[in-house]
DOZA-507729 format. One record per residue (C-alpha): residue in three letters; x negated, y, z; residue number from 1. Coordinates in steps of 0.02 Angstrom, whole numbers, plus 50000, padded with zeros to 5 digits. Each point is the difference from the previous one (the first is absolute). Layout:
<sites>
r c1 c2 c3 k
ALA X Y Z NUM;
...
</sites>
This chain:
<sites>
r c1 c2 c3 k
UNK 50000 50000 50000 1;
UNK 49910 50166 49964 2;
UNK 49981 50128 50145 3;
UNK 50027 50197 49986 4;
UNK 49864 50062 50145 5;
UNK 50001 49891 50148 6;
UNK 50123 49891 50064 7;
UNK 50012 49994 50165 8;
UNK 50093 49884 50119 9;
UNK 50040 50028 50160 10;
UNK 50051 49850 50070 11;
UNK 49818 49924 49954 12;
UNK 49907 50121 50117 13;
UNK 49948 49957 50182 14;
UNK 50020 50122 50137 15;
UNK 49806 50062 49970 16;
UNK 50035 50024 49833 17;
UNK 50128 50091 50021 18;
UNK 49938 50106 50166 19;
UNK 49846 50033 49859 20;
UNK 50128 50047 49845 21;
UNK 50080 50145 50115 22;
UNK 49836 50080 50076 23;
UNK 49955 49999 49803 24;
UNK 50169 50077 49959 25;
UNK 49993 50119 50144 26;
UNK 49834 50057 49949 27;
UNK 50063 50032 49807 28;
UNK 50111 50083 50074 29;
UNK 49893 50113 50093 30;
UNK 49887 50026 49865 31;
UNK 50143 50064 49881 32;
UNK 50058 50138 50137 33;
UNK 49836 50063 50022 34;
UNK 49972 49999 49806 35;
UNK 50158 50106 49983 36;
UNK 49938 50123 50112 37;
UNK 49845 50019 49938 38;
UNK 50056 50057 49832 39;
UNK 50006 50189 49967 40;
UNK 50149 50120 50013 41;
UNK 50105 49990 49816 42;
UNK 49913 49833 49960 43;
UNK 50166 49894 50007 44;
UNK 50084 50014 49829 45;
UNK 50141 50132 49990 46;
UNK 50198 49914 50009 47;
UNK 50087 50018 49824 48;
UNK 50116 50152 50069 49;
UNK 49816 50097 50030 50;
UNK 49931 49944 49841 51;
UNK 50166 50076 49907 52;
UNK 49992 50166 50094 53;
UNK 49820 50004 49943 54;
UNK 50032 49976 49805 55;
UNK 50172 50068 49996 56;
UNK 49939 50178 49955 57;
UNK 49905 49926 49835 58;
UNK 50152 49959 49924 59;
UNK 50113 50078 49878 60;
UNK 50158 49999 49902 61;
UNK 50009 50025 49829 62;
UNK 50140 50072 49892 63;
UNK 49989 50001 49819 64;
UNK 50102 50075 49873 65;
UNK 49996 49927 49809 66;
UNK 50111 49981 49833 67;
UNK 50073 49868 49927 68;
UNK 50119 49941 49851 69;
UNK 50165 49961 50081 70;
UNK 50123 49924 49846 71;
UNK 50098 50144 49931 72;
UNK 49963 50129 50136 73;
UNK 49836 50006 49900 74;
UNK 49838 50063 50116 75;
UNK 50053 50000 50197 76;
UNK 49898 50035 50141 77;
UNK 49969 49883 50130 78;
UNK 49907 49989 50167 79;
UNK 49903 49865 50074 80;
UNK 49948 49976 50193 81;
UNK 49826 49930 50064 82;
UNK 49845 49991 50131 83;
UNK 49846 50065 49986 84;
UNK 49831 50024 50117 85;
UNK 49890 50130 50028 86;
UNK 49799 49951 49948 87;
UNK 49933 50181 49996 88;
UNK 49985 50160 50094 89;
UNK 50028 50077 49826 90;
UNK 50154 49944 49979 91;
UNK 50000 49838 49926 92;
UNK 50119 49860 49998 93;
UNK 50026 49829 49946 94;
UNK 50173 49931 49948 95;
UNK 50079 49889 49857 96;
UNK 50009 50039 49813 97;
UNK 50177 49926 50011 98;
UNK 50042 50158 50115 99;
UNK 49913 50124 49907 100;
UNK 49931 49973 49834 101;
UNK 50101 50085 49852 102;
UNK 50075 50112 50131 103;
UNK 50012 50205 49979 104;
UNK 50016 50051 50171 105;
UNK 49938 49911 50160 106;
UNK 50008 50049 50170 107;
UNK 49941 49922 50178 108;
UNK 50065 50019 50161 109;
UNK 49899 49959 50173 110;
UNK 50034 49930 50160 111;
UNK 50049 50183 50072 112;
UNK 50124 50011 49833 113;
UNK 49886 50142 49928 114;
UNK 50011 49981 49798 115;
UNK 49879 50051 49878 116;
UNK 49964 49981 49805 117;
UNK 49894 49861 49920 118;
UNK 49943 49980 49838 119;
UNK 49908 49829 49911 120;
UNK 49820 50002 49982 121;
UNK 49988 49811 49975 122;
UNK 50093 49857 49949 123;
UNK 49997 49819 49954 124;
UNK 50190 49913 49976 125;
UNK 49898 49823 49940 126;
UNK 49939 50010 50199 127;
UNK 50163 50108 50075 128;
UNK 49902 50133 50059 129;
UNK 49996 50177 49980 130;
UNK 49896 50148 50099 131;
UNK 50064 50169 50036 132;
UNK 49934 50155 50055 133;
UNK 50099 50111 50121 134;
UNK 50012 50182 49980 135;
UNK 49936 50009 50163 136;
UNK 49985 49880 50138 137;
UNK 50129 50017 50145 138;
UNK 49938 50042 50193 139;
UNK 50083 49835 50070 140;
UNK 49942 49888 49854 141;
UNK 49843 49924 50052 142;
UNK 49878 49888 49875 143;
UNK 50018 49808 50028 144;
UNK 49865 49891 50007 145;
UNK 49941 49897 49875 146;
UNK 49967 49807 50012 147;
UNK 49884 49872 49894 148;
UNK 50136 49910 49943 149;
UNK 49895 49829 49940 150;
UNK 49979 49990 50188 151;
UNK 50204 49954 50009 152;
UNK 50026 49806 50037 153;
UNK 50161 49892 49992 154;
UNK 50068 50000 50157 155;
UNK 49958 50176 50035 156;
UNK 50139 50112 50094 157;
UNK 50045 50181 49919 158;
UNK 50121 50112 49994 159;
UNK 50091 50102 49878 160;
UNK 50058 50210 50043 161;
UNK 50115 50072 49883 162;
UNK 50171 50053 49941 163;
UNK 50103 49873 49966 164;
UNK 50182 50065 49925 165;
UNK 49917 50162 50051 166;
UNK 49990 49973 50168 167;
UNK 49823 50068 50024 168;
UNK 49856 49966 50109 169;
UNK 50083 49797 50023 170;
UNK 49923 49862 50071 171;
UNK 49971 49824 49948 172;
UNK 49892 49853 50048 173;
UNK 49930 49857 49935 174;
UNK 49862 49878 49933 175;
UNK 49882 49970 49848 176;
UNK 50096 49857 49913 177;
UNK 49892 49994 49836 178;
UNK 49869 50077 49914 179;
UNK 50023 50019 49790 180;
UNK 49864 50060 49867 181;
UNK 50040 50099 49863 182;
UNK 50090 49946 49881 183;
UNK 50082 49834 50098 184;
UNK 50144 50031 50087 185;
UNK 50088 50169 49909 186;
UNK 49958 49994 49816 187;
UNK 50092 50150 49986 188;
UNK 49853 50103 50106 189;
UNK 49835 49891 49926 190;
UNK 49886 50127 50095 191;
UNK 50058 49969 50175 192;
UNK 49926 49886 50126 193;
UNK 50156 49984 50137 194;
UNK 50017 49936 50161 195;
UNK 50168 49895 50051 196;
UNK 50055 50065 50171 197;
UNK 50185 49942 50073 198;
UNK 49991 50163 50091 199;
UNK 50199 50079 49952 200;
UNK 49961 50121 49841 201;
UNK 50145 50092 49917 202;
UNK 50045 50143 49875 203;
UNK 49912 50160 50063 204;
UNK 49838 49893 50061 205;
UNK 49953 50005 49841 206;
UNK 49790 50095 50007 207;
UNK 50003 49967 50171 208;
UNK 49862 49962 50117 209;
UNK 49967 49816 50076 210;
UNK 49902 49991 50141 211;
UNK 49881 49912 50094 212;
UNK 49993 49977 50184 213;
UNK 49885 50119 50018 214;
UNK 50084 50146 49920 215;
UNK 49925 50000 49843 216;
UNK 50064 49986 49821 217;
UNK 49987 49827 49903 218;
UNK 50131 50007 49865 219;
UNK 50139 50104 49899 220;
UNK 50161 49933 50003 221;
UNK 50071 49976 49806 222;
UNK 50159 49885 50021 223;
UNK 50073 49806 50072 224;
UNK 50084 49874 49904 225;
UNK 50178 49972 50050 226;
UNK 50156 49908 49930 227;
UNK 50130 50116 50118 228;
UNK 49922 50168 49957 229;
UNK 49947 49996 50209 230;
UNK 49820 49979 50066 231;
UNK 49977 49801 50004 232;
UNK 49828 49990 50073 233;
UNK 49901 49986 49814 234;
UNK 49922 50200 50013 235;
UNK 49837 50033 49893 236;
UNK 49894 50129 50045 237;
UNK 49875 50062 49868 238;
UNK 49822 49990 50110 239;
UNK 49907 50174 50054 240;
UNK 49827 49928 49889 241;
UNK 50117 49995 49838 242;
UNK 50090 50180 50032 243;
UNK 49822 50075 50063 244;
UNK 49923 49935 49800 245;
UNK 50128 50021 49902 246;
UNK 50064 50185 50080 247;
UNK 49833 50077 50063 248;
UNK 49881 49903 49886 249;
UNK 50086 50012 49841 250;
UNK 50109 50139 49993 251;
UNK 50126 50010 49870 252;
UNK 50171 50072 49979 253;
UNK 50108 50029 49838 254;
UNK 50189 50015 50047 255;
UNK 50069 49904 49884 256;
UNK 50105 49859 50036 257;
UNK 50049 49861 49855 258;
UNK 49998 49835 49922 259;
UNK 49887 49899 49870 260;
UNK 50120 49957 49850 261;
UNK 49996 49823 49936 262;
UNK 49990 49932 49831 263;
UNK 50179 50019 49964 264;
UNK 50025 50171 50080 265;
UNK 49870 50069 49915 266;
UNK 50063 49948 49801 267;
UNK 50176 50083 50103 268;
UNK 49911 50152 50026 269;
UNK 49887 50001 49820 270;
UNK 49837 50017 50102 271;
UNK 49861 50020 49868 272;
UNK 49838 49954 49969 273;
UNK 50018 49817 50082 274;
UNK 50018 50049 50176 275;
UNK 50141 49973 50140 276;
UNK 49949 50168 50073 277;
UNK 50077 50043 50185 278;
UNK 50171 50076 50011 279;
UNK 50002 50161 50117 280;
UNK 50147 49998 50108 281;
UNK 49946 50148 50136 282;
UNK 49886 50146 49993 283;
UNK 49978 50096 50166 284;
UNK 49995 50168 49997 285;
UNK 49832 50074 50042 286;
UNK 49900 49845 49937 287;
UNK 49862 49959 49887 288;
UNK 50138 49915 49879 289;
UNK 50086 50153 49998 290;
UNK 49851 50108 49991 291;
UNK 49980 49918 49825 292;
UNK 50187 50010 49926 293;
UNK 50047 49823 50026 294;
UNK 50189 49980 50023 295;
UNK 50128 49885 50077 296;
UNK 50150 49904 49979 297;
UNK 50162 50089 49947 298;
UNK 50133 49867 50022 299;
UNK 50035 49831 50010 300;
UNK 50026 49868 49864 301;
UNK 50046 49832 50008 302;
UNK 49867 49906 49891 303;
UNK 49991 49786 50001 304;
UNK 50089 49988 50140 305;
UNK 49922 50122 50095 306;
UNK 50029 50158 50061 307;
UNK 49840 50136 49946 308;
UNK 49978 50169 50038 309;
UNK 49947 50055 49837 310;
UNK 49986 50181 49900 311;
UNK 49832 50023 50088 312;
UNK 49815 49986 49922 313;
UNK 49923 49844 49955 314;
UNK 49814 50023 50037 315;
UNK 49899 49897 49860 316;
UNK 49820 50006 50059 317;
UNK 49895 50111 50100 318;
UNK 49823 50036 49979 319;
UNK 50009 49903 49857 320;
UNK 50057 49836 50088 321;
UNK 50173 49940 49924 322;
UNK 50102 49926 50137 323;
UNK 50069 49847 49967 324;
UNK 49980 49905 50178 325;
UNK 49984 50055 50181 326;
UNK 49808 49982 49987 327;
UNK 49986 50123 49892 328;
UNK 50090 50126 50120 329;
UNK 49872 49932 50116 330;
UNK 49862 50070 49879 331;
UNK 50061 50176 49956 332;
UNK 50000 49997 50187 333;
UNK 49831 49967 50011 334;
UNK 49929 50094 49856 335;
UNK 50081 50144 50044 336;
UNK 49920 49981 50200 337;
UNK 49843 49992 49929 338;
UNK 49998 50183 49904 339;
UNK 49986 50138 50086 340;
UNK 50118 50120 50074 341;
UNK 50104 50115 49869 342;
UNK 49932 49899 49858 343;
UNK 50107 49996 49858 344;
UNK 50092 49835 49921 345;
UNK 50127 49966 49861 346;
UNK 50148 49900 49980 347;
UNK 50121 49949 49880 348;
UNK 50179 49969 50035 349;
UNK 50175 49986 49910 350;
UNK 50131 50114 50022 351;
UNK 50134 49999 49880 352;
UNK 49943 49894 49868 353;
UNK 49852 50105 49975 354;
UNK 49821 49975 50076 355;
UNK 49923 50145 50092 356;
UNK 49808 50031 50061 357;
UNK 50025 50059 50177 358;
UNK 49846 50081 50097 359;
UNK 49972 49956 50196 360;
UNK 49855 50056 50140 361;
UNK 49936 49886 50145 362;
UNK 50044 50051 50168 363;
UNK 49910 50082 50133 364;
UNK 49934 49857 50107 365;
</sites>
């Protein structure tokens, strides 16, 4: 039979042995006391309700305004609700692309209910991350601190602050279930390693903070997996090393917000010169897209089956890369990281049956 530690039996031990087994347990005993009390003043890890109070203040809310095609109401406005956390004393804060990303107007409120403006200055939806810098940074926000997230095991407690349904500066608690590399779990996000947690996640945690035991940041929370529409313990959480490359690293933003065309959609649409090309649904206002001329969607159409917001650009190549796949998005991206700032680039879309040379600048970095 295989033994977990020792086995002990009681009824098999004389009276010395056992007069000698509680002088030994005695003495443990003793020797744990006086270990307590030797340790310094704060040494004893904080309870969870000390640990929020702590990191409370390095949370946000987020409030986004965008536009969307609605059926025959044509271009509506729309709002969408989040989490963010504070990483600089500049101003800066981390939240998901979901929240903010083709947005025109975003906002963030702290834990004292003080609002100010944001604006993007990074973002990566194939990760579900974006960065945004505050107009200025509030007096009760305070700067979170940042874990090594390869550090995080299975098994590990954390906990999630945010505002779930709104209801800011929330609580929730939980475990490490899994740990997923890019590209595995959530095809729809190839750039994001996630953690699993079953701590409770729901609309409005979305670019919120998960925690550590200790206080400090190990993860973004992008979305769960449920069958009710409720929080059914299968939350990913994109991990702090992935938002700190891909949205301090690699900075890149363009405000658009689309689709790749397939095969069929493109000989729908007459795309030319043997490309699917990428079908602009959103252009925020105040963004590099925008910057440039590109346009988006005007109404809806239903096209195969399938509903499309359509009227907008169709972006054939940029740089001189035609776009026919998601890698190729992936290689604009990096071309264009590699120039420098305010350097000038060309691309071709179609817009009304005609193709047009459009002229862009990299961003600031």
């Amino acid at each position: 039979m295989d033994r977990i530690g020792t086995n002990v039996q009681v009824d098999s031990v004389t009276g010395t042995g056992m007069e000698m087994h509680m002088k030994q347990a005695a003495l443990a005993a003793l020797l744990y006391v006086l270990a307590l009390g030797s340790l310094p003043v704060g040494a004893q890890s904080p309870d969870l309700a000390e640990i929020f109070r702590q990191v409370a203040p390095a949370v946000v809310v987020v409030r986004a305004t965008g536009r969307e095609v609605s059926g025959d109401r044509g271009v509506v406005t729309f709002t969408e609700i989040g989490s963010g956390v504070v990483i600089s004393q500049d101003g800066k804060v981390m939240t998901a692309a979901h929240v903010v990303h083709s947005m025109d107007a975003i906002t963030v409120e702290t834990i004292g209910g003080e609002t100010v403006k944001a604006h993007i200055v990074a973002s990566e939806p194939a990760a579900d991350l974006s960065l945004l810098q505050l107009e200025r940074l509030p007096a009760q926000a305070k700067v979170a601190r940042m874990a090594n997230s390869d550090t995080v095991r299975i098994g590990d407690q954390v906990f999630i602050v945010g505002a779930p349904y709104g209801l800011r500066h929330s609580l929730s608690v939980g475990w490490i279930s899994a740990r997923w590399e890019p590209n595995t779990v959530y095809k729809a996000m190839p750039l994001a390693e996630f953690f699993q947690t079953d701590a409770v996640i729901n609309t409005g945690n979305s670019g919120g903070p998960m925690f550590d035991m200790r206080g400090e940041v190990v993860g973004l929370v992008s979305h769960n997996v449920s069958k009710s529409g409720g929080s059914e313990g299968l939350g990913f959480v994109v991990t702090l090393n992935t938002a700190r490359q891909l949205l301090l690293e690699r900075r890149s933003w363009s405000g658009l917000e689309g689709r790749l065309l397939t095969n069929e959609l493109a000989d729908v649409f007459n795309v030319p010169n043997a490309v699917r090309g990428y079908l602009v649904k959103t252009v925020a206002k105040d963004s590099p897209a925008e910057a440039m001329g590109l346009r988006g969607a005007t109404r809806n159409a239903l096209i195969g089956g399938e509903t499309l917001a359509i009227g907008g650009d169709i972006i054939l190549d940029v740089g001189g890369i035609p776009i026919n796949a998601a890698a190729d998005l992936m290689k604009i991206r990096e071309r264009l990281q590699r120039v420098a700032p305010g350097a000038e680039f060309k691309a071709n879309v179609l817009r009304g049956g005609q193709v047009l040379a459009l002229t862009g600048h990299t961003p600031d970095r």
